[in-house]
C-alpha positions as CSV (number, residue, x, y, z in Angstrom):
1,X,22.0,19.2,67.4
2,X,22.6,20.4,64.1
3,X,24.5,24.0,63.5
4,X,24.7,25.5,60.1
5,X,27.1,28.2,59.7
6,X,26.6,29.7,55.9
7,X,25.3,33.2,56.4
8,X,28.6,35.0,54.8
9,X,26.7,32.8,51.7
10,X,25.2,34.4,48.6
11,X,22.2,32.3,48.1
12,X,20.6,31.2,44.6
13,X,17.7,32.5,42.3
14,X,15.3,29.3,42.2
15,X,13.3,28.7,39.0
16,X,10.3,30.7,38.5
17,X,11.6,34.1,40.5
18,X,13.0,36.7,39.4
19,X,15.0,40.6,39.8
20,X,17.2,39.5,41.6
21,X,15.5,37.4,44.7
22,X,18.0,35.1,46.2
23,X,17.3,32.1,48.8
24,X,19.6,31.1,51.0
25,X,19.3,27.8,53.0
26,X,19.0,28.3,56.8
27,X,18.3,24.7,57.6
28,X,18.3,22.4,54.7
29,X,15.5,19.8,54.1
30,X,17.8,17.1,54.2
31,X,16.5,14.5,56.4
32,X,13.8,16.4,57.8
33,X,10.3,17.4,56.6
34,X,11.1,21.2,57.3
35,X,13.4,24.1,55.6
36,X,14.7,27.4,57.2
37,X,15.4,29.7,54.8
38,X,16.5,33.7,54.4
39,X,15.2,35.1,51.2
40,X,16.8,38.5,49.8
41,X,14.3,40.5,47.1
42,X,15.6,43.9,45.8
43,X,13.0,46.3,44.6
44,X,11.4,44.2,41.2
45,X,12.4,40.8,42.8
46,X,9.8,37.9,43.6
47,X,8.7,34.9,42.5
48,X,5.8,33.6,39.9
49,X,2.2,32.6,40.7
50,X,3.0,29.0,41.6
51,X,1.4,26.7,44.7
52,X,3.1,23.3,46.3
53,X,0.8,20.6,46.5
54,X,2.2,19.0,49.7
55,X,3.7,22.6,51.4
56,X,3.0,24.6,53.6
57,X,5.0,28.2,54.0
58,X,5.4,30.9,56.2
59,X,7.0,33.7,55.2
60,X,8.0,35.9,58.2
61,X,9.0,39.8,56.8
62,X,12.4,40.5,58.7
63,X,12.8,43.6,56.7
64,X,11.2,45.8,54.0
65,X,8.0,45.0,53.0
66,X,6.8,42.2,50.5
67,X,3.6,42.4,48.3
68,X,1.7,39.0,48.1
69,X,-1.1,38.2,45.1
70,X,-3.3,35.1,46.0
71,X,-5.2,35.4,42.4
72,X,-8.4,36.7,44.6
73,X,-6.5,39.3,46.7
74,X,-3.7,41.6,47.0
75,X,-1.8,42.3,49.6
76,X,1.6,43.5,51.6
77,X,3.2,42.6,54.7
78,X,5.4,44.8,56.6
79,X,8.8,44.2,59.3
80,X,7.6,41.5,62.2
81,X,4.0,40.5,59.6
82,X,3.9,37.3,58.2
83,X,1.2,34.9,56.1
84,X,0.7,31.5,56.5
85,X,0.1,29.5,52.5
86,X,-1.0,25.7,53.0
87,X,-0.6,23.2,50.3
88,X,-2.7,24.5,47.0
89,X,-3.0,27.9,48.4
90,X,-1.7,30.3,45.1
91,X,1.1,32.9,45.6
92,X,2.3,35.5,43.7
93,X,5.6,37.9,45.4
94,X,6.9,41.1,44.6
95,X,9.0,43.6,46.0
96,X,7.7,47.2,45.4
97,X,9.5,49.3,47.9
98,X,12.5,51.3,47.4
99,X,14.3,48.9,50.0
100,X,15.7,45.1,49.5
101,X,13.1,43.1,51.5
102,X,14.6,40.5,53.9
103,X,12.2,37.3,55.2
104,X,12.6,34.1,56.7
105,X,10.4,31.0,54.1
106,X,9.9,28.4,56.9
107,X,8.5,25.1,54.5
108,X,6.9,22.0,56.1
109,X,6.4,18.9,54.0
110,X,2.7,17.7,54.6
């Protein structure tokens, strides 16, 4: 068993995102082949068109709402929606809403 007690933490803006978007670390990729983690956009926060070759990613909408952009299609998910990306599957993410979006980014190495 493994407990990770960091919530009171601020998280960091990874490369390639933007407005504000933080990530915090839920459960850490070290010595597994999955991450939890709890990402924060405000309205005008995301991340740039960008794919993972060996990734997949969930990204489960807590709170707010979160617009996606696959290159082929637009769309937003909503509190308790989520998406599934596999490895080579584009995404683009923005927050257009008025609120701070809150989601969990579960990542599985393939």
């Amino acid at each position: 068993m493994n407990i990770w007690k960091n919530g009171a933490a601020a998280g960091v803006t990874p490369p390639n995102h933007f407005g504000g978007l933080t990530v915090l670390d839920v459960v850490p990729f070290k010595g597994s082949n999955f991450s939890v983690q709890v990402s924060r956009a405000p309205k005008g926060g995301g991340g740039e068109m960008h794919h993972h070759d060996d990734w997949s990613q969930l990204f489960y909408l807590v709170r707010g709402e979160l617009t996606f952009d696959t290159g082929k299609e637009r769309f937003t998910l909503k509190e308790g929606e989520s998406v599934l990306f596999e490895p080579g599957d584009l995404h683009y993410t923005i927050n257009e809403a008025d609120q701070e979006a809150s989601y969990l980014v579960i990542t599985v190495q393939q």
